[in-house]
N, CA, C and O atoms as CSV, one atom per row, in Angstrom:
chain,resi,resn,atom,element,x,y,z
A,1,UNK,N,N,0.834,-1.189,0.000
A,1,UNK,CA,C,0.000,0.000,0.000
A,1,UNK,C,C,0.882,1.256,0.000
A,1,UNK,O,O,2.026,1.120,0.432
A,2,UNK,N,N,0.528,2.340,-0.388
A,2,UNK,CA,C,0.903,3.286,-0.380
A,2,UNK,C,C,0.686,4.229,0.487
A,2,UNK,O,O,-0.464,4.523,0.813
A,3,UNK,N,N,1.679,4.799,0.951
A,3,UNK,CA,C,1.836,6.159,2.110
A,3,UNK,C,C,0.710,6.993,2.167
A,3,UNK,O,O,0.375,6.918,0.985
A,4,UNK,N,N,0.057,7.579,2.580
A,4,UNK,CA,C,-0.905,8.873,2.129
A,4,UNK,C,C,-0.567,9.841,3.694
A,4,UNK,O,O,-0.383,9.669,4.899
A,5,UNK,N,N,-0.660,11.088,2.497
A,5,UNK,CA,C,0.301,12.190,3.227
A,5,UNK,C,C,-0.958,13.238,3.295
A,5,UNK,O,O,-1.838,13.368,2.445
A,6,UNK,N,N,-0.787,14.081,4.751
A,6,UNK,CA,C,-1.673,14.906,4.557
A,6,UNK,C,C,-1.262,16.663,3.898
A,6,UNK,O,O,-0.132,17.138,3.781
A,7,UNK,N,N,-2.662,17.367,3.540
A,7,UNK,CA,C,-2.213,18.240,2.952
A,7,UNK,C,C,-0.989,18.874,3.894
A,7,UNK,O,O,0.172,18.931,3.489
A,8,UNK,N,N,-1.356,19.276,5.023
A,8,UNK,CA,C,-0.420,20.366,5.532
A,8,UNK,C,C,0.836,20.147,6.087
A,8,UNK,O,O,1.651,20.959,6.524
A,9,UNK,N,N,0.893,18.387,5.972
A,9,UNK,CA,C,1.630,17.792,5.993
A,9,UNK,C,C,2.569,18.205,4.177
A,9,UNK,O,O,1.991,19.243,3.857
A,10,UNK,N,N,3.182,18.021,3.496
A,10,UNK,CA,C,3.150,18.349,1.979
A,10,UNK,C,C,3.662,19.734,1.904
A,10,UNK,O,O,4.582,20.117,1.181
A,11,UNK,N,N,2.752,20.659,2.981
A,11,UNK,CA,C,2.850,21.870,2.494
A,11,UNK,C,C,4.222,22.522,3.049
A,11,UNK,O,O,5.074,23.231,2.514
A,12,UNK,N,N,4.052,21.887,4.580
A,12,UNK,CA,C,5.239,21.751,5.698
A,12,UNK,C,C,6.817,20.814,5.167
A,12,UNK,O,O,7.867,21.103,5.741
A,13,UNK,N,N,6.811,19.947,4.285
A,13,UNK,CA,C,7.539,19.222,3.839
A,13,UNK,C,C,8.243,20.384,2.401
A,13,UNK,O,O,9.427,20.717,2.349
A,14,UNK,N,N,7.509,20.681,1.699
A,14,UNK,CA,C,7.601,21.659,0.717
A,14,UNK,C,C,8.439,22.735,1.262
A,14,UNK,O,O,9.214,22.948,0.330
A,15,UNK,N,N,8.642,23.260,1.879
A,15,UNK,CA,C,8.802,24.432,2.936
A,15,UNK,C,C,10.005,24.094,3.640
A,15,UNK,O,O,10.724,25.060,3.899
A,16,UNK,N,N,10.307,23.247,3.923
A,16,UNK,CA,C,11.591,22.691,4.731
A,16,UNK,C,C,12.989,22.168,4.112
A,16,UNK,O,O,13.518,21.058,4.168
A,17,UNK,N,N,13.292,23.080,3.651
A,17,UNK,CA,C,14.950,23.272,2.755
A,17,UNK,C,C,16.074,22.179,3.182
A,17,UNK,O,O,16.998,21.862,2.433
A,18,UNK,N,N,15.761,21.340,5.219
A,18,UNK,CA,C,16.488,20.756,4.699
A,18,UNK,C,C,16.523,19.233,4.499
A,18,UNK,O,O,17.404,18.404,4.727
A,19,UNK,N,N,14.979,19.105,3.877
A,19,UNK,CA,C,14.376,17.782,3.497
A,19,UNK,C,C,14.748,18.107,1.866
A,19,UNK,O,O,15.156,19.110,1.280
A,20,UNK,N,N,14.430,16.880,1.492
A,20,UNK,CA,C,14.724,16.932,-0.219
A,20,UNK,C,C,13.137,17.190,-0.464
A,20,UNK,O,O,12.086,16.738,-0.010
A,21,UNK,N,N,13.586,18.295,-1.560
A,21,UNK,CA,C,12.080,18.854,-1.891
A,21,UNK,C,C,11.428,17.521,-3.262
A,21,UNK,O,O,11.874,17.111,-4.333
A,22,UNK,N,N,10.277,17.268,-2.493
A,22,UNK,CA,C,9.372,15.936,-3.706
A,22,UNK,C,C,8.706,16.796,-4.638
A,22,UNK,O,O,8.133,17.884,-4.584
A,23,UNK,N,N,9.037,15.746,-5.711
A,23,UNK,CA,C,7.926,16.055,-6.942
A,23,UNK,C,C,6.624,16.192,-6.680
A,23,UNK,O,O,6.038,15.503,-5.844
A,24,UNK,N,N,6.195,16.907,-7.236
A,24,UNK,CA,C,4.324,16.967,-7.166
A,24,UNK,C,C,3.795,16.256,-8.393
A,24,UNK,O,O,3.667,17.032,-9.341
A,25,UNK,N,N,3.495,15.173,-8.617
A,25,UNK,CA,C,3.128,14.756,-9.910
A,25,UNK,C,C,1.293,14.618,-10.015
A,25,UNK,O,O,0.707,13.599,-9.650
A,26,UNK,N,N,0.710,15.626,-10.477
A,26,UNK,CA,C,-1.017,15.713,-10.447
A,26,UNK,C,C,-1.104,15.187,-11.565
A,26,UNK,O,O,-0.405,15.650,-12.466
A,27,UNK,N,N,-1.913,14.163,-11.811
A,27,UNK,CA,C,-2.473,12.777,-12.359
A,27,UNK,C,C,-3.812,13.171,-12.769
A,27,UNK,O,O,-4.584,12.240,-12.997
A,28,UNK,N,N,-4.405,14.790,-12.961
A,28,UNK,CA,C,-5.444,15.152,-12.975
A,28,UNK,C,C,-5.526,15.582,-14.773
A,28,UNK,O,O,-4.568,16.109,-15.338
A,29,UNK,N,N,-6.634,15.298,-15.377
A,29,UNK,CA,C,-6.547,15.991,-16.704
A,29,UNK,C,C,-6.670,17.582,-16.852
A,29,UNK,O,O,-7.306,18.288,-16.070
A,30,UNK,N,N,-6.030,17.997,-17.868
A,30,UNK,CA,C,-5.707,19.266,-18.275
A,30,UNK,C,C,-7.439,20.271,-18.222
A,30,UNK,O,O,-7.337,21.480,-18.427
A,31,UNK,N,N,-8.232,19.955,-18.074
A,31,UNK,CA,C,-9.573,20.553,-18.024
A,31,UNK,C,C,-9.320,21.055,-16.417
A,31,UNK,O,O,-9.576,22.195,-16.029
A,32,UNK,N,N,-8.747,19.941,-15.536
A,32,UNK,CA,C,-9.081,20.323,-14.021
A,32,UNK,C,C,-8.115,21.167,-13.772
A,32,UNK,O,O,-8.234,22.107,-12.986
A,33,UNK,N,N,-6.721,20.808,-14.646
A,33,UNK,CA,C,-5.879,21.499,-13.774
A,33,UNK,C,C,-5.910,23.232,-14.809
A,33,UNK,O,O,-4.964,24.008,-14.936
A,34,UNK,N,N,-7.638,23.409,-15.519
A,34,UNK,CA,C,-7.245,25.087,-15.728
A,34,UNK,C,C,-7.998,25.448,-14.559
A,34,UNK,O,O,-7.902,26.611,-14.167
A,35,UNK,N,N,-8.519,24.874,-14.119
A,35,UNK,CA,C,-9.459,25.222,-12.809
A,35,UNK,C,C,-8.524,25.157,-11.457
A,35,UNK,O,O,-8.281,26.282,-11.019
A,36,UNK,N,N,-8.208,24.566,-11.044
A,36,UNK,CA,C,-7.023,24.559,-10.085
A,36,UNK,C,C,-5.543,23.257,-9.985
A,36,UNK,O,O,-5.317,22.106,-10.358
A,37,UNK,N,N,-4.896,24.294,-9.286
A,37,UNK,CA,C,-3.254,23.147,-9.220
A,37,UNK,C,C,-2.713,23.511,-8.119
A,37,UNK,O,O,-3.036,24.576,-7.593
A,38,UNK,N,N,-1.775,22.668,-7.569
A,38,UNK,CA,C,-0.969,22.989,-6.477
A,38,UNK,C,C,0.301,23.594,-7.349
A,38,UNK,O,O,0.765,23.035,-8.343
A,39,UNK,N,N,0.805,24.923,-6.757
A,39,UNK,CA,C,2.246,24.964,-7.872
A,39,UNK,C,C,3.045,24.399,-7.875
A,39,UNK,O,O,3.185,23.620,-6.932
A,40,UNK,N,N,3.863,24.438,-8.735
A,40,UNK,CA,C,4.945,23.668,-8.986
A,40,UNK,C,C,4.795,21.901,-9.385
A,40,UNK,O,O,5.722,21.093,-9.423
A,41,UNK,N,N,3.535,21.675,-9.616
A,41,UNK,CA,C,3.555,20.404,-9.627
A,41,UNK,C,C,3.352,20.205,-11.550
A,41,UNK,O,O,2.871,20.932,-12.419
A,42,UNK,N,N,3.938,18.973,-11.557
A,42,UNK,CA,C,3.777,18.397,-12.790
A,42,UNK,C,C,2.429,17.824,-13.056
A,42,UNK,O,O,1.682,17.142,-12.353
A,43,UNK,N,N,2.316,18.342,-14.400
A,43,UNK,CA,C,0.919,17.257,-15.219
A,43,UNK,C,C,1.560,16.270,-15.725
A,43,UNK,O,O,2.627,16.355,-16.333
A,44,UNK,N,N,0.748,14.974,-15.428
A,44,UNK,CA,C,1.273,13.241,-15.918
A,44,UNK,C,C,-0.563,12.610,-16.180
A,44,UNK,O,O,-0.739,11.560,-15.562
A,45,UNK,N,N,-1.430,12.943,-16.715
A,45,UNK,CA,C,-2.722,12.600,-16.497
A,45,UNK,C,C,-2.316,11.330,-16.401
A,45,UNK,O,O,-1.270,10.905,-16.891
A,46,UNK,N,N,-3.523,10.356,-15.458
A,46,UNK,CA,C,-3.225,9.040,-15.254
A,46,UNK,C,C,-2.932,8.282,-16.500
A,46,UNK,O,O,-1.971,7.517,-16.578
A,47,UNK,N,N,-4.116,8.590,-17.881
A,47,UNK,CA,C,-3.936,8.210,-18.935
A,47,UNK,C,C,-2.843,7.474,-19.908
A,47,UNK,O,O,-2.740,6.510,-20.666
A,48,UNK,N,N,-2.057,8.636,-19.347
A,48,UNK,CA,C,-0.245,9.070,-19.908
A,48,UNK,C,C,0.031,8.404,-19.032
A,48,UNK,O,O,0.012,7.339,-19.649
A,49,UNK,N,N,0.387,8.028,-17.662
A,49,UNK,CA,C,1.395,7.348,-16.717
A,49,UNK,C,C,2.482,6.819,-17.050
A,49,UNK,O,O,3.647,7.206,-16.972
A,50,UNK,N,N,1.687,5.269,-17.687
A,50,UNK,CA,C,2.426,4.614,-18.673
A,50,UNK,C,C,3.391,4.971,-19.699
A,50,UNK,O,O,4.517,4.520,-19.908
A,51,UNK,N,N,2.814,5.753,-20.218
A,51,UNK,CA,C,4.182,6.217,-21.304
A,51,UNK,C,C,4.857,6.907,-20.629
A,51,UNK,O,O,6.032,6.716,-20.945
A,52,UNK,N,N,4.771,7.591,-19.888
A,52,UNK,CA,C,5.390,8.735,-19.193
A,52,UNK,C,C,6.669,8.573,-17.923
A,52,UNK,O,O,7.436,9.359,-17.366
A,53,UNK,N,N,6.397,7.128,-17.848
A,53,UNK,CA,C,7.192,6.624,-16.685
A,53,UNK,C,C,8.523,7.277,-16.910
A,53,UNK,O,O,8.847,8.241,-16.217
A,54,UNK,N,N,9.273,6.823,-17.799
A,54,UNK,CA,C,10.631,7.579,-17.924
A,54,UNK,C,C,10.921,9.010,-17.482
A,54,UNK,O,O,12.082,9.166,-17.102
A,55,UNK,N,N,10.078,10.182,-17.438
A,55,UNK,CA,C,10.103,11.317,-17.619
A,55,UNK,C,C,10.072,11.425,-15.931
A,55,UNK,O,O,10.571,12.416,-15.397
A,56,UNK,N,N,9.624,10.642,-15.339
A,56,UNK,CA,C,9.868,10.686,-13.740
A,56,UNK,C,C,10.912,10.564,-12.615
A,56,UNK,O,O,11.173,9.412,-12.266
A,57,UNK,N,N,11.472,11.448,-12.070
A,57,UNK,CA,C,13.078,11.048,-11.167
A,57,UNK,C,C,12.513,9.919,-10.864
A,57,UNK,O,O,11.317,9.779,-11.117
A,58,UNK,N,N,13.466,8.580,-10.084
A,58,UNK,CA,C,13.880,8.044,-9.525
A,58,UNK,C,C,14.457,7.923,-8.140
A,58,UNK,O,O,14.507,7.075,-7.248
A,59,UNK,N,N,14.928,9.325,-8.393
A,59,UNK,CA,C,16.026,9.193,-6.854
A,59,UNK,C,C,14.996,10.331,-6.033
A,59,UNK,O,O,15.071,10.665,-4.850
A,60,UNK,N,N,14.255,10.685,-6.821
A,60,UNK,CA,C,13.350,12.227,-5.477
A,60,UNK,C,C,11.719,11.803,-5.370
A,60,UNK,O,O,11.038,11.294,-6.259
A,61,UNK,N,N,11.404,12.087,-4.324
A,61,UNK,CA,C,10.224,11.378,-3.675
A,61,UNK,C,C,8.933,11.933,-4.260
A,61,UNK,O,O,8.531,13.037,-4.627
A,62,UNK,N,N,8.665,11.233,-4.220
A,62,UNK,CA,C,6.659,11.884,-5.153
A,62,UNK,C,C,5.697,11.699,-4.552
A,62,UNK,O,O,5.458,10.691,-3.885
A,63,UNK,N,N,4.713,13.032,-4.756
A,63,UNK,CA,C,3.862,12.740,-4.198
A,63,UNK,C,C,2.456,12.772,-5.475
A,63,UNK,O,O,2.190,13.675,-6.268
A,64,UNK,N,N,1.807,11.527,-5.291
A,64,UNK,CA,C,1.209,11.851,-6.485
A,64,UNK,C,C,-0.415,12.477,-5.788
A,64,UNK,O,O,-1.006,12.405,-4.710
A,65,UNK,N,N,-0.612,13.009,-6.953
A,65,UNK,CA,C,-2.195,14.182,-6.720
A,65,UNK,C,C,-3.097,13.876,-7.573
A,65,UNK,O,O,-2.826,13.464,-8.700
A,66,UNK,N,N,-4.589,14.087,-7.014
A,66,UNK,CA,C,-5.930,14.255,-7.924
A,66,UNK,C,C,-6.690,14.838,-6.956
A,66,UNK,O,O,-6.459,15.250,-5.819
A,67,UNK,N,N,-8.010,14.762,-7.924
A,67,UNK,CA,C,-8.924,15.437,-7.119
A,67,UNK,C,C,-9.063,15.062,-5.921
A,67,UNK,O,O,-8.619,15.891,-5.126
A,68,UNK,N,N,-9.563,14.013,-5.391
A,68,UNK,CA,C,-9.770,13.097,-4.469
A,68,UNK,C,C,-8.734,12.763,-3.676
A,68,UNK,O,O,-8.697,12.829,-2.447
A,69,UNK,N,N,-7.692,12.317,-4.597
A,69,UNK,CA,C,-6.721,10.571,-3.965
A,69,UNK,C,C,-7.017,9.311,-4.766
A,69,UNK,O,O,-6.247,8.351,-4.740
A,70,UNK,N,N,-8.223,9.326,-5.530
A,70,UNK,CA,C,-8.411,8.044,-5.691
A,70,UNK,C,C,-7.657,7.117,-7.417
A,70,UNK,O,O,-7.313,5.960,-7.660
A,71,UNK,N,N,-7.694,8.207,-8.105
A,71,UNK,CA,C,-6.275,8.423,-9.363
A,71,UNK,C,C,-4.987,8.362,-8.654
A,71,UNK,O,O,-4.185,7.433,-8.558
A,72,UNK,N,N,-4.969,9.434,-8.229
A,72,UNK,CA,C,-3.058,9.430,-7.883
A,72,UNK,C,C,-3.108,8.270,-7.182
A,72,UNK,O,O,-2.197,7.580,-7.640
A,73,UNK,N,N,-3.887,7.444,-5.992
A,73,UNK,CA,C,-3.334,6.111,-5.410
A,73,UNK,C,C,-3.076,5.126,-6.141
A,73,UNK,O,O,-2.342,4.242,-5.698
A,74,UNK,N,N,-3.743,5.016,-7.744
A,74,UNK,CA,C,-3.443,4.130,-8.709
A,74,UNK,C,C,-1.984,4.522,-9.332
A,74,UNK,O,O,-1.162,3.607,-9.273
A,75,UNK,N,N,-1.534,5.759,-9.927
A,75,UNK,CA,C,-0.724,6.128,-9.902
A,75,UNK,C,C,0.373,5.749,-9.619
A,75,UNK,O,O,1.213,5.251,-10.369
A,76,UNK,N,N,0.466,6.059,-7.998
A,76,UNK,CA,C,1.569,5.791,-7.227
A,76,UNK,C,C,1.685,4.086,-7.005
A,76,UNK,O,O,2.680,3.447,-6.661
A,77,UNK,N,N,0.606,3.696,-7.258
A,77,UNK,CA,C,1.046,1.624,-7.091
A,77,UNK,C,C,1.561,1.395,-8.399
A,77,UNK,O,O,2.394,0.499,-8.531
A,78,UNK,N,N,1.132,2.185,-9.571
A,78,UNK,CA,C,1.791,1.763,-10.583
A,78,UNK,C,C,2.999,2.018,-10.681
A,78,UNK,O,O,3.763,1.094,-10.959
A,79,UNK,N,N,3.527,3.405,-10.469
A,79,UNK,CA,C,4.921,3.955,-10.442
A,79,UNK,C,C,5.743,2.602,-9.089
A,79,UNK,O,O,6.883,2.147,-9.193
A,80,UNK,N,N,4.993,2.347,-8.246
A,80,UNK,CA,C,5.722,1.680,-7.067
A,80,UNK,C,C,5.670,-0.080,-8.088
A,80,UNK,O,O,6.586,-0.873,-7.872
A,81,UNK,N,N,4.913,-0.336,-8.778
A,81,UNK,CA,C,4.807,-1.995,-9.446
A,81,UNK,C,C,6.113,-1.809,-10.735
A,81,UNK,O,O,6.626,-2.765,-11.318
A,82,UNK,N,N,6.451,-0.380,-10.964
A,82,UNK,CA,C,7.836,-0.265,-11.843
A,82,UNK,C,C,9.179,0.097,-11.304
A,82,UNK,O,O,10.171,0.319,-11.999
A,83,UNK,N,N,9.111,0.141,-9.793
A,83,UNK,CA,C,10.297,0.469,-9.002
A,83,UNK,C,C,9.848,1.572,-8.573
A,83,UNK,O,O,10.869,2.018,-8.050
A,84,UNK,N,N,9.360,2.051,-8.473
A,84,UNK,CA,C,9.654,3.592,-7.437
A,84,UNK,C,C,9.279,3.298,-6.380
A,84,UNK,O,O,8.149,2.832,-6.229
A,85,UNK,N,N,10.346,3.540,-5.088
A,85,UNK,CA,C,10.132,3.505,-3.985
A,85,UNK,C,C,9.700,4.593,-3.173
A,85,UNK,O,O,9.016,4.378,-2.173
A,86,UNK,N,N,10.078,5.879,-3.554
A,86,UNK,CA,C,9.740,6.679,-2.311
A,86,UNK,C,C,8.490,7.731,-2.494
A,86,UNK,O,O,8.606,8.957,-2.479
A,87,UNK,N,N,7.179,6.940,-2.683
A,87,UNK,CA,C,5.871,7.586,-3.295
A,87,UNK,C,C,5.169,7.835,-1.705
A,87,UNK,O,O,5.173,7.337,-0.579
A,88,UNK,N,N,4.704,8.725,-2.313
A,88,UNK,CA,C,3.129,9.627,-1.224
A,88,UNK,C,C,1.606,9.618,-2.123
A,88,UNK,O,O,1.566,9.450,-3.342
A,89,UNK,N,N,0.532,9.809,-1.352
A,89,UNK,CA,C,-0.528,10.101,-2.393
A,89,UNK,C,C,-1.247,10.613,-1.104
A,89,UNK,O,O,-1.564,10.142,-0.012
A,90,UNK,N,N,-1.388,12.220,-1.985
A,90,UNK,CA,C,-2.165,13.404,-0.593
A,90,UNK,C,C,-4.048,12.976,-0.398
A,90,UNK,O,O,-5.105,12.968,-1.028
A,91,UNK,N,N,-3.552,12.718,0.733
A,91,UNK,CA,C,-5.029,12.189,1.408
A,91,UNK,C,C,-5.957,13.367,0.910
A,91,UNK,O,O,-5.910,14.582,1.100
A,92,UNK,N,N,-6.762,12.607,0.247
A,92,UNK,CA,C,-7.821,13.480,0.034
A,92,UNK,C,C,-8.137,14.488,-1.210
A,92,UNK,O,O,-9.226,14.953,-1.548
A,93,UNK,N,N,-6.648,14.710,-1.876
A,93,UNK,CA,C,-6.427,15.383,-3.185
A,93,UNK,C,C,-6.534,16.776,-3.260
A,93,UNK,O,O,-6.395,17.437,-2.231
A,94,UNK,N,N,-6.794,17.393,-4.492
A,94,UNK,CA,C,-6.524,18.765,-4.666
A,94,UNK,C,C,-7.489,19.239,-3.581
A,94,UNK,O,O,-7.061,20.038,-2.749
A,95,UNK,N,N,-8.985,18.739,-3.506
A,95,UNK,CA,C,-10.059,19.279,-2.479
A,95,UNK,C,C,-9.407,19.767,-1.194
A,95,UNK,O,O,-9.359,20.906,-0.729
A,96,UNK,N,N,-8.792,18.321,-0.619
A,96,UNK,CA,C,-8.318,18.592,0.737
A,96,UNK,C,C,-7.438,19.999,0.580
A,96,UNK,O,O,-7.722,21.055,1.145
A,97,UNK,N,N,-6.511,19.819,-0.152
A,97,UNK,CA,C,-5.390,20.723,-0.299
A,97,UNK,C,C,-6.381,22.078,-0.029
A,97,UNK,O,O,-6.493,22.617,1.072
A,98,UNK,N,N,-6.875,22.387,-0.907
A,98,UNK,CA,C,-7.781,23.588,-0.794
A,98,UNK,C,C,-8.225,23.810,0.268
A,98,UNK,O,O,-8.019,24.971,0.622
A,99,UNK,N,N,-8.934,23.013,1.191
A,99,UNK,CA,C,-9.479,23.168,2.153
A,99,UNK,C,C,-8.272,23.292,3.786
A,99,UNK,O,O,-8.386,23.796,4.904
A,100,UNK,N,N,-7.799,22.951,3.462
A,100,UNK,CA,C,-6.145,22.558,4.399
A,100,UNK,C,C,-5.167,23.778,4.191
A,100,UNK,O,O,-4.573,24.411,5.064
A,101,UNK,N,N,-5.146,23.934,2.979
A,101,UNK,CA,C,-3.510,24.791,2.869
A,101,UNK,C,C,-4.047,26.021,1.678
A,101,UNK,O,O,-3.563,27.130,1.903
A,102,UNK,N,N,-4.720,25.963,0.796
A,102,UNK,CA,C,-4.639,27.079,0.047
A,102,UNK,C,C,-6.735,27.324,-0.073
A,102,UNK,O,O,-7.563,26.929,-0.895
A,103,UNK,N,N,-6.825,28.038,1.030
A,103,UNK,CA,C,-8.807,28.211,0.792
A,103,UNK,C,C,-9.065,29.445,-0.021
A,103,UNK,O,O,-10.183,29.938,0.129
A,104,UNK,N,N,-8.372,29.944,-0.725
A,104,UNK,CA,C,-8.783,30.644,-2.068
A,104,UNK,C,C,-8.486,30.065,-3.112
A,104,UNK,O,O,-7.998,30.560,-4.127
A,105,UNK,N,N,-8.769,28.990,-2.906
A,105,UNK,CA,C,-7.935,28.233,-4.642
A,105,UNK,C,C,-9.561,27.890,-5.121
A,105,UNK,O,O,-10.464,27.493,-4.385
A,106,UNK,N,N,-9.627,28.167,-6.548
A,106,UNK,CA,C,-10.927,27.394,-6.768
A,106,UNK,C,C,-11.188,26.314,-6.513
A,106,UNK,O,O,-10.280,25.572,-6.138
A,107,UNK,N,N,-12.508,25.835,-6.623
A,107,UNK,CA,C,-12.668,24.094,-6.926
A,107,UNK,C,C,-13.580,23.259,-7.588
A,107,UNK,O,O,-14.001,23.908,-8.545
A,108,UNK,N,N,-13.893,22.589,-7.573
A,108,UNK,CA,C,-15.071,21.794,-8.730
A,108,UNK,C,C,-15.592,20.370,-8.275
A,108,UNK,O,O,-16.387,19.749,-8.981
């Protein structure tokens, strides 16, 4: 199973210079993410995963994102069923985030 990290947990991790800063990889399609995103994070729609695997570090920790949690947890078992070891998937997804760490962000 996979880790699940909370938002303000993420936000606090993000923020702390002398942790290694993780990828944000949002697994969300390009419709959601004109409506909202966490910054700095990468688009990988789940769709793409698969092809996309290569384009993903290895050595820096991820946390994968969706609306929910319930994409990025597929996500992150897939990235973890091709070797990646050091995965997160934010409890609850962009919503939580919004509601946790950024409450002016739109939502849907």
């Amino acid at each position: 199973m996979i880790a699940e990290i909370a938002p303000a947990d993420v936000a606090r991790w993000r923020a702390d210079r002398q942790r290694p800063v993780p990828l944000v990889v949002d697994v969300c399609e390009p419709w959601e993410l004109a409506i909202c995103r966490i910054d700095g994070s990468v688009n990988v729609p789940l769709g793409a995963i698969a092809q996309r695997v290569g384009e993903l570090p290895r050595e820096r920790p991820i946390i994968c994102v969706c609306h929910l949690g319930a994409r990025s947890q597929q996500a992150a078992m897939f990235l973890a069923s091709t070797g990646f070891t050091d995965l997160y998937n934010l409890r609850g997804g962009i919503a939580a985030w919004a509601g946790a760490v950024d409450p002016a962000m739109q939502r849907y």
